[in-house]
N, C-alpha and C positions, 0 to 999 in steps of 0.2 A: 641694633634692636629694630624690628620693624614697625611702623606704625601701627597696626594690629598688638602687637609687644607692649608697645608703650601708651596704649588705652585699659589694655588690661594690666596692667603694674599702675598705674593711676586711680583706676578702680579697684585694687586691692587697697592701695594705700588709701583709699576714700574711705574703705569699706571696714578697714583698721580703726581709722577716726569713730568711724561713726561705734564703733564695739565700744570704742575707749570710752567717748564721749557719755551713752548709755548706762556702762558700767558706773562711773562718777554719777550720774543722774541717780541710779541707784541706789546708789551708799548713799547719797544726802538723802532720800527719801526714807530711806530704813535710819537715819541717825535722827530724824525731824520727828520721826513715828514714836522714837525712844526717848526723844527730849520731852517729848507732849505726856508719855508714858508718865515719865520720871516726874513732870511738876503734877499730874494729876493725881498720881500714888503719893507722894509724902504727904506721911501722917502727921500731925499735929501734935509737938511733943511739948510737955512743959517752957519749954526753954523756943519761946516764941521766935527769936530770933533765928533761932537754928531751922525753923520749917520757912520763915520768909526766905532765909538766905538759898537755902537750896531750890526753891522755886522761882528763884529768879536767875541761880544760875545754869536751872534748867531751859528759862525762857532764853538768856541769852545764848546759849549754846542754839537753840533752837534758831531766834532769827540768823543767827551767822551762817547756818547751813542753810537755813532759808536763800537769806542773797547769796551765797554760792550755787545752791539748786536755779536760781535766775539766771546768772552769771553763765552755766552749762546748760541751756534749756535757750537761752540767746548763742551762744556757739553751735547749739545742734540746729539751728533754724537757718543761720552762717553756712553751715557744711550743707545742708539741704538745697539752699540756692545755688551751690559750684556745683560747674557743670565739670566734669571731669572725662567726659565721656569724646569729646574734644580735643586735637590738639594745635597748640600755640607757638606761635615763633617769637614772643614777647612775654614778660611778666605779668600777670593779670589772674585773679579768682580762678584757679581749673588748673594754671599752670604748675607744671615740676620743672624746677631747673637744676641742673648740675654743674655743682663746682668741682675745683679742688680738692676732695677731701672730703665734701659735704654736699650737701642739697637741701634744695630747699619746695613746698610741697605747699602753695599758697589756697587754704579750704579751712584750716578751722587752728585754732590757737594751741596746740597742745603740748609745743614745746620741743626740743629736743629727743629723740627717740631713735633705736638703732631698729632698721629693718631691714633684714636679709642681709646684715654685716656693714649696713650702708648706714652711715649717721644722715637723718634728714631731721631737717628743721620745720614742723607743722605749722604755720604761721597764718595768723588771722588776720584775711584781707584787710581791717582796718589796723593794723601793727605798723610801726612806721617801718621795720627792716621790709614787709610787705608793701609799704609804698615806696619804698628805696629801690627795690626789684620793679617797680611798676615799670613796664615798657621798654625792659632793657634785655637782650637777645645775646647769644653766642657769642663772644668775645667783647662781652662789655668786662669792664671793673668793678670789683663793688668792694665797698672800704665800709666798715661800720663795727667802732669796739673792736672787739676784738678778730671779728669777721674780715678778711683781707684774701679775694679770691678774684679767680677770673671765671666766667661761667661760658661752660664748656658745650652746654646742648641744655634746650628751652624745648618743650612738647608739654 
C-alpha cells in the first residue's frame, strides 16, 4: 500500500467512525425526545401509583440515554481531535496498526468491527489496550486477554 493508500484507508475508517458515532448520537436523541414525550403525556388515572410509576420510569430511561448521549458527544470530540491525515511509525491517536489477524485503529472507542473483511479494533486513545499500543512499532509483541499478536505495519 502506498502512503497516499494508507491516508486514505485511515480517513475512511475515520470517516466510518464518525457516521457510527453520529448515528448513536442520534438514536439517543430521538429515545430522550420520546422519554420526555412519554412522562409529559401520561394521564392521571385513578390508581395514582400507576401514573407516578410510569413517569418515573420515563425519567429514568431518559437520564440513561442522557449519560449515554454524553458518553458519544465526548468520543465524537475524541475522534475530532485524531489526526488521521498523518502517518505513524509508532502507536499514538491517528495511528492504524496491523496484526495478526486483526488491527487496531486508535481515534475513537467503538469496539470491534469488520471493515472490508478486516476485523479492526476502534479504540479510544484513553483505552488501556490503547495505551498498551502506545509507542510500539513493527515487530513489537503485544499480549493482552485475549489479544496475543505481533504487529506487522504501524501508519
Amino acid at each position: 500500500m502506498t502512503d497516499t493508500e494508507k491516508i486514505a484507508f485511515k480517513s475512511r475508517l475515520r470517516r466510518w467512525a464518525l457516521d457510527h458515532i453520529t448515528q448513536r448520537i442520534n438514536t439517543a436523541r430521538a429515545v430522550i425526545d420520546q422519554a420526555k414525550e412519554a412522562a409529559n403525556s401520561e394521564e392521571k388515572s385513578s390508581a395514582g401509583d400507576k401514573y407516578e410509576t410510569g413517569r418515573a420510569m420515563s425519567h429514568l430511561q431518559q437520564e440513561m440515554h442522557s449519560r449515554q448521549l454524553t458518553e458519544y458527544l465526548k468520543e465524537l470530540a475524541t475522534l475530532h481531535s485524531v489526526n488521521a491525515d498523518q502517518l505513524y511509525t509508532a502507536g499514538r491517536p491517528g495511528a492504524f496498526l496491523r496484526g495478526e489477524g486483526l488491527a487496531f485503529f486508535i481515534a475513537a472507542g467503538l469496539g470491534k468491527n469488520q471493515i472490508d473483511g478486516e476485523t479492526i479494533f476502534f479504540l479510544s486513545p484513553h483505552a488501556p489496550l490503547a495505551r498498551l499500543l502506545q509507542n510500539k512499532s513493527a515487530g513489537d509483541r503485544i499480549t493482552s486477554g485475549t489479544i496475543n499478536t505481533t504487529i506487522k505495519e504501524v501508519f
